[in-house]
mmCIF file of the C-alpha atoms, coordinates in Angstrom:
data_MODEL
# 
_entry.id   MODEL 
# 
loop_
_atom_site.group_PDB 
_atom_site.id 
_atom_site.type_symbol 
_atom_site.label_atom_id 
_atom_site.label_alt_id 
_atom_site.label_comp_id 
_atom_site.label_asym_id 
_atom_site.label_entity_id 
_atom_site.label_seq_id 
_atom_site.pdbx_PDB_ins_code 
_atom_site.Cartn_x 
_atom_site.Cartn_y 
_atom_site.Cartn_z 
_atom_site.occupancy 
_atom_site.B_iso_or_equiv 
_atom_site.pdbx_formal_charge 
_atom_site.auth_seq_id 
_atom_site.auth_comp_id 
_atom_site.auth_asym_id 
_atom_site.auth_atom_id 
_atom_site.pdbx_PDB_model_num 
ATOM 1  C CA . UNK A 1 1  ? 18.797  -4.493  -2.576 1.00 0.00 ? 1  UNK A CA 1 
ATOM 2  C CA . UNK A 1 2  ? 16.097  -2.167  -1.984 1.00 0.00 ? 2  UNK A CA 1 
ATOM 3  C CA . UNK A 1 3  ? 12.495  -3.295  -3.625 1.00 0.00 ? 3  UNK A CA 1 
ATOM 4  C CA . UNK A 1 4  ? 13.059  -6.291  -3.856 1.00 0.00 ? 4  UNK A CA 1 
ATOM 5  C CA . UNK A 1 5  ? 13.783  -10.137 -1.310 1.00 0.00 ? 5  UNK A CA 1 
ATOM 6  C CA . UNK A 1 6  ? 15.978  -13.315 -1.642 1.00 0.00 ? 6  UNK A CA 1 
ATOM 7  C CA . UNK A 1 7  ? 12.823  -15.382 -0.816 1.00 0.00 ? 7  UNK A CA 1 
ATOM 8  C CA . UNK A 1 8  ? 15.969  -17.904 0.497  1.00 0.00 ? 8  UNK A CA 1 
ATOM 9  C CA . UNK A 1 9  ? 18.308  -17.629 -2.545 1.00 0.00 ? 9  UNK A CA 1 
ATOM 10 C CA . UNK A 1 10 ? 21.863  -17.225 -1.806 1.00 0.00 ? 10 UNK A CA 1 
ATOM 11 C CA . UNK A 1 11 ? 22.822  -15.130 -5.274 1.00 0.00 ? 11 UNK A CA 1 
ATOM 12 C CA . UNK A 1 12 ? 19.081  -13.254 -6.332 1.00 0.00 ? 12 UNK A CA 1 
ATOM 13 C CA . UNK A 1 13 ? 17.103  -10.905 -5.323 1.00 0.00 ? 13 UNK A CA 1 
ATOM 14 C CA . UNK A 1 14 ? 13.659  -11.128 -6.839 1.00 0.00 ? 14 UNK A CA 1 
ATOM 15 C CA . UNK A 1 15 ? 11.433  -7.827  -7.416 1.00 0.00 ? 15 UNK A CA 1 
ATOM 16 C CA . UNK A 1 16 ? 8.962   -6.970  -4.782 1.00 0.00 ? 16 UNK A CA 1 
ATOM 17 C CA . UNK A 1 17 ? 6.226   -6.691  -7.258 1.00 0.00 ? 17 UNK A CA 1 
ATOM 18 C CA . UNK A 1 18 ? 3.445   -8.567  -5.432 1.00 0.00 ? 18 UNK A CA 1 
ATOM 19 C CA . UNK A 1 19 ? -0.013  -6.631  -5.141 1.00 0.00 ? 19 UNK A CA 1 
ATOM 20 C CA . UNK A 1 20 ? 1.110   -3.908  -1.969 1.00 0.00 ? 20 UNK A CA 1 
ATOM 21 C CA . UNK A 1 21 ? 4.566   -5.518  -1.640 1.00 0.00 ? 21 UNK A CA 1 
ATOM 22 C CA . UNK A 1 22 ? 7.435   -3.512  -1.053 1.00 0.00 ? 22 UNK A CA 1 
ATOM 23 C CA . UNK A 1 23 ? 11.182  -3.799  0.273  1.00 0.00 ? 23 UNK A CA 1 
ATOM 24 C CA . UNK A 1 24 ? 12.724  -0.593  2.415  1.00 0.00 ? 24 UNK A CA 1 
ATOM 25 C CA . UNK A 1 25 ? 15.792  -3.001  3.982  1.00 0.00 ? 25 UNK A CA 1 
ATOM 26 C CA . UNK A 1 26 ? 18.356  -4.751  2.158  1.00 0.00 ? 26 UNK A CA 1 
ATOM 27 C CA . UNK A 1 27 ? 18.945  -8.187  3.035  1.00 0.00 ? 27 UNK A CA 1 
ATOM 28 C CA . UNK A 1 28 ? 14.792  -9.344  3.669  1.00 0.00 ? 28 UNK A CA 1 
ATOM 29 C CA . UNK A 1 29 ? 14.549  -12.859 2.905  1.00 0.00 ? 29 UNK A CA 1 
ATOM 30 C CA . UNK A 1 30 ? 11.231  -11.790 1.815  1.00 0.00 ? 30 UNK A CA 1 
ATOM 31 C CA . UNK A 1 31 ? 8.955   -8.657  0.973  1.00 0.00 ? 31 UNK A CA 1 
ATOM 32 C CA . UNK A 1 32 ? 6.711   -6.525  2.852  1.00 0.00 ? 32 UNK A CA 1 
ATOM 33 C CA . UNK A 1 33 ? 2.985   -5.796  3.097  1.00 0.00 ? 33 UNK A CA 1 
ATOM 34 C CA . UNK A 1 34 ? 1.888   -2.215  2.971  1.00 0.00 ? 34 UNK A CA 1 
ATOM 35 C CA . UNK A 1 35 ? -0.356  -1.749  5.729  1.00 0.00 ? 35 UNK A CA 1 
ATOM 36 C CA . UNK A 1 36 ? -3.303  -0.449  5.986  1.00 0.00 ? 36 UNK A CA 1 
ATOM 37 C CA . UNK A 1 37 ? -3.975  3.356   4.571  1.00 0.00 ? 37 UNK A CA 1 
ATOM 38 C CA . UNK A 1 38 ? -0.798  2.990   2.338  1.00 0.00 ? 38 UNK A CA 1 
ATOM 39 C CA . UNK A 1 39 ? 0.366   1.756   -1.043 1.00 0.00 ? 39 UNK A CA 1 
ATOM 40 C CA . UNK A 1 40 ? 3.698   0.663   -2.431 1.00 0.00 ? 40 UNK A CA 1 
ATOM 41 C CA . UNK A 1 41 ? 5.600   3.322   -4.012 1.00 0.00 ? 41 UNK A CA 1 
ATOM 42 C CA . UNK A 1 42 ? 6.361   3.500   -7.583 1.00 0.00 ? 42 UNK A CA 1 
ATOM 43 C CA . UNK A 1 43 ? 10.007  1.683   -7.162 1.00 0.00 ? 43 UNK A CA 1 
ATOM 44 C CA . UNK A 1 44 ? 8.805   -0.338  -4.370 1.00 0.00 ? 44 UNK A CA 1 
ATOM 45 C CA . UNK A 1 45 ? 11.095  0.523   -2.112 1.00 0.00 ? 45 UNK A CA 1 
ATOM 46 C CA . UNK A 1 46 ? 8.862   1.994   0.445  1.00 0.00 ? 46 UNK A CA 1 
ATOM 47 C CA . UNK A 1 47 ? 4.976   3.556   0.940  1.00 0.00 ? 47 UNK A CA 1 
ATOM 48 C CA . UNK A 1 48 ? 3.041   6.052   0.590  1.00 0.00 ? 48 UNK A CA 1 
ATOM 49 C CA . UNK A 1 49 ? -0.209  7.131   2.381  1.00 0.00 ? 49 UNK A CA 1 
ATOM 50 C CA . UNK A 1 50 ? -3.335  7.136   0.304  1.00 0.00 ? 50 UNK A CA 1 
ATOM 51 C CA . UNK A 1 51 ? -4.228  10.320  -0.865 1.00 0.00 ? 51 UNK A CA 1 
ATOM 52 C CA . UNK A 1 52 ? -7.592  12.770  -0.142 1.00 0.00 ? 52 UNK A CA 1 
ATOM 53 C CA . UNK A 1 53 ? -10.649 10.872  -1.709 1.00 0.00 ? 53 UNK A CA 1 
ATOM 54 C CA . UNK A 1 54 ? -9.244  7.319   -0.941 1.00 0.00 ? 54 UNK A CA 1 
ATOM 55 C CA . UNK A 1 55 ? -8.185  4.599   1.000  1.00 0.00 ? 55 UNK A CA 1 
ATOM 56 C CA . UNK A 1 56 ? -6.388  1.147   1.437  1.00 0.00 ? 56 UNK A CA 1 
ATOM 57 C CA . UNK A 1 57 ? -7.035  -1.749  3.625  1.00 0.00 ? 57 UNK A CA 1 
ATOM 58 C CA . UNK A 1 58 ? -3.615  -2.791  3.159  1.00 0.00 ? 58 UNK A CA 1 
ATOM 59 C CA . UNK A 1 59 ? -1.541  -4.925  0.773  1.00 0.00 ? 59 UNK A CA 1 
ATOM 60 C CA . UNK A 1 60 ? -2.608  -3.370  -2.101 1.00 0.00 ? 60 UNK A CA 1 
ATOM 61 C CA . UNK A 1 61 ? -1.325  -1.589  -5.234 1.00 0.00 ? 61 UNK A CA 1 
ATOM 62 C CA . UNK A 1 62 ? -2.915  1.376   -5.372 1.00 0.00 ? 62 UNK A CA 1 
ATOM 63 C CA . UNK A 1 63 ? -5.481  3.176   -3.386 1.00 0.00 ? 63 UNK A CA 1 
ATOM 64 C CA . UNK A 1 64 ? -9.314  2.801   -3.732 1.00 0.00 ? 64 UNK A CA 1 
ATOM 65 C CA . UNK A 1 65 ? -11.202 5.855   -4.407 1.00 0.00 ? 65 UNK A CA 1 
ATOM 66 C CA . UNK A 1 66 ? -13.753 6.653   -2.216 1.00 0.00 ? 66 UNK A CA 1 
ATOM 67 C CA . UNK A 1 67 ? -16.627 7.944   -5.028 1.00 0.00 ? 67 UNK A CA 1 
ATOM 68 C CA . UNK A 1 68 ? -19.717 5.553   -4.198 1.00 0.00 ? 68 UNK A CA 1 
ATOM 69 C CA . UNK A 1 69 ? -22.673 7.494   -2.767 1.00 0.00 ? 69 UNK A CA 1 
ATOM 70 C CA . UNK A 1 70 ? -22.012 8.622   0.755  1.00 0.00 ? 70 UNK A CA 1 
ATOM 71 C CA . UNK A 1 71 ? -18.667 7.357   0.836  1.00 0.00 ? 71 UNK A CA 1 
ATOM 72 C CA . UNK A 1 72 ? -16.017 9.821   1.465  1.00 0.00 ? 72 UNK A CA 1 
ATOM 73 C CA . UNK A 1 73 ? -12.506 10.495  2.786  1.00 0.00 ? 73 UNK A CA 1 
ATOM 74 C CA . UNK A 1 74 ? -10.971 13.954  4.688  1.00 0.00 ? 74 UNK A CA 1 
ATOM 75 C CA . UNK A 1 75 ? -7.444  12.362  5.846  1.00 0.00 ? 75 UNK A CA 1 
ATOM 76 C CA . UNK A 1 76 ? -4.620  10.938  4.165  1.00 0.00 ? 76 UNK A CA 1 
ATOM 77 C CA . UNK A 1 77 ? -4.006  7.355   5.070  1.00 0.00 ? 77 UNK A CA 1 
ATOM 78 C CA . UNK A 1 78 ? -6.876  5.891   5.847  1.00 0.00 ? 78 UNK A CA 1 
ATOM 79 C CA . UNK A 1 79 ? -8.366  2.184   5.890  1.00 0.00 ? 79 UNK A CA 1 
ATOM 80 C CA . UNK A 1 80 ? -11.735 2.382   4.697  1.00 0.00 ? 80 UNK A CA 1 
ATOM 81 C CA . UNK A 1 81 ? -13.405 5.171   3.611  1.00 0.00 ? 81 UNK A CA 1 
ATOM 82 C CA . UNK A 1 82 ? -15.639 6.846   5.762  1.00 0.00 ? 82 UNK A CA 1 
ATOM 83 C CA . UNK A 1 83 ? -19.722 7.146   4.881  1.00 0.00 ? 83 UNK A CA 1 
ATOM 84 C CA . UNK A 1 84 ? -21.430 10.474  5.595  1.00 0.00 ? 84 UNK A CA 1 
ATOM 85 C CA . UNK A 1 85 ? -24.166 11.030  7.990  1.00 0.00 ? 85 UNK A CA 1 
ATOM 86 C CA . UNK A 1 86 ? -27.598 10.183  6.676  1.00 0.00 ? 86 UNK A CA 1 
ATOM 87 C CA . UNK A 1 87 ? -29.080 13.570  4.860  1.00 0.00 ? 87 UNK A CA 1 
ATOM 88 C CA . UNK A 1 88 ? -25.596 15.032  4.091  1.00 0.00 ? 88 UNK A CA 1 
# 
């Protein structure tokens, strides 16, 4: 079932609830990693790109904000926040 992987169990399914895992096939033996720029949706059944103002180097439950001095990000999706030029 969506969200979640038999991990090799014949009769259960166990939850995809692993930091940034997520399950958007039926029938995975186990779950996914969300990659980089993404987190796991709410029901864990697929991802989402990390909003304005943050980022995700992958396999992670939510989305870091990018609010340390100089740090900043413009795009959805991305890795690693970006720094600013010096004197910006």
């Amino acid at each position: 079932e969506l969200g979640s992987a038999s991990f090799g169990a014949k009769d259960a399914c166990t939850p995809c609830n692993g930091d940034g895992q997520y399950a958007d096939e039926t029938g995975l033996s186990a779950c996914k990693s969300s990659p980089a720029g993404n987190k796991p949706a709410a029901n864990r059944q697929s991802v989402e790109m990390c909003e304005l103002g943050s980022a995700s180097s992958g396999a992670q439950d939510a989305c870091t904000p990018c609010n340390s001095d100089g740090q900043y990000s413009d795009e959805l999706g991305l890795a690693a926040c970006k720094t600013a030029p010096a004197g910006k």
